[in-house]
C-alpha positions as CSV (number, residue, x, y, z in Angstrom):
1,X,13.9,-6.9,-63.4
2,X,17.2,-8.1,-61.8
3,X,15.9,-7.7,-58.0
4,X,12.7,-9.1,-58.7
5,X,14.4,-12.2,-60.3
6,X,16.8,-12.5,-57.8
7,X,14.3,-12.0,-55.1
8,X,11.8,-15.1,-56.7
9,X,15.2,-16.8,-56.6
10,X,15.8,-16.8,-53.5
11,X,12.2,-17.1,-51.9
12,X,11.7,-20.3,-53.7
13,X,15.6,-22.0,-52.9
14,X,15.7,-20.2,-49.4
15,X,19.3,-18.8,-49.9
16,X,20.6,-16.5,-47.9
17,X,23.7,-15.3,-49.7
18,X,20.4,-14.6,-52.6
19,X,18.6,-12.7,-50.1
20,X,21.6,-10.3,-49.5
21,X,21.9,-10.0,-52.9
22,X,18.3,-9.3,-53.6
23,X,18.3,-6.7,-50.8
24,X,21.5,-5.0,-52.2
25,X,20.0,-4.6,-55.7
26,X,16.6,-3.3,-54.0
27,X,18.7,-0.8,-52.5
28,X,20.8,0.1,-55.5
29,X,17.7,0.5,-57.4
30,X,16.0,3.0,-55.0
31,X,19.2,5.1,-54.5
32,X,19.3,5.3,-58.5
33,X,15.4,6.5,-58.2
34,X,16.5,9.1,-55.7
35,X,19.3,10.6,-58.1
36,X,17.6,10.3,-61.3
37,X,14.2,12.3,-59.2
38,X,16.9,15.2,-57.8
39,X,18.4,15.5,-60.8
40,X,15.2,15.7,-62.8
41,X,13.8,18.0,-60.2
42,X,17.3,20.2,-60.6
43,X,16.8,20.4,-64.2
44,X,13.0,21.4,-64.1
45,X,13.7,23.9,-61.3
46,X,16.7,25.9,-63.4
47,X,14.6,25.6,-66.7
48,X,11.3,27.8,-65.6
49,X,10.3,30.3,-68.0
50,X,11.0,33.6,-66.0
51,X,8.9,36.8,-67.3
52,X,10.9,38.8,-69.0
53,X,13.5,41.8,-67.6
54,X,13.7,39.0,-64.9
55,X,17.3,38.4,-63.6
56,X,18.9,34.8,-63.3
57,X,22.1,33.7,-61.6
């Protein structure tokens, strides 16, 4: 909700120091995405149900 905001903002004033703002949010949000997917994908891959007399590291 902040980037979009901020990137309204600064479309409808035409500020650039906005813009660089709204650019550094969009990117902080997508790098969030990116951990909270690997770490989500970490946690599903080390939680399969393994038949059993299977052995796990």
């Amino acid at each position: 909700m902040t980037a979009t905001g901020t990137f309204t903002l600064a479309t409808r004033t035409g500020s650039a120091p906005l813009s660089w703002t709204t650019a550094a949010l969009y990117t902080a949000l997508v790098l969030a995405w990116l951990v909270v997917a690997g770490r989500s994908l970490r946690h599903a891959t080390r939680h399969v149900r393994r038949p059993a007399g299977q052995i796990v590291d």
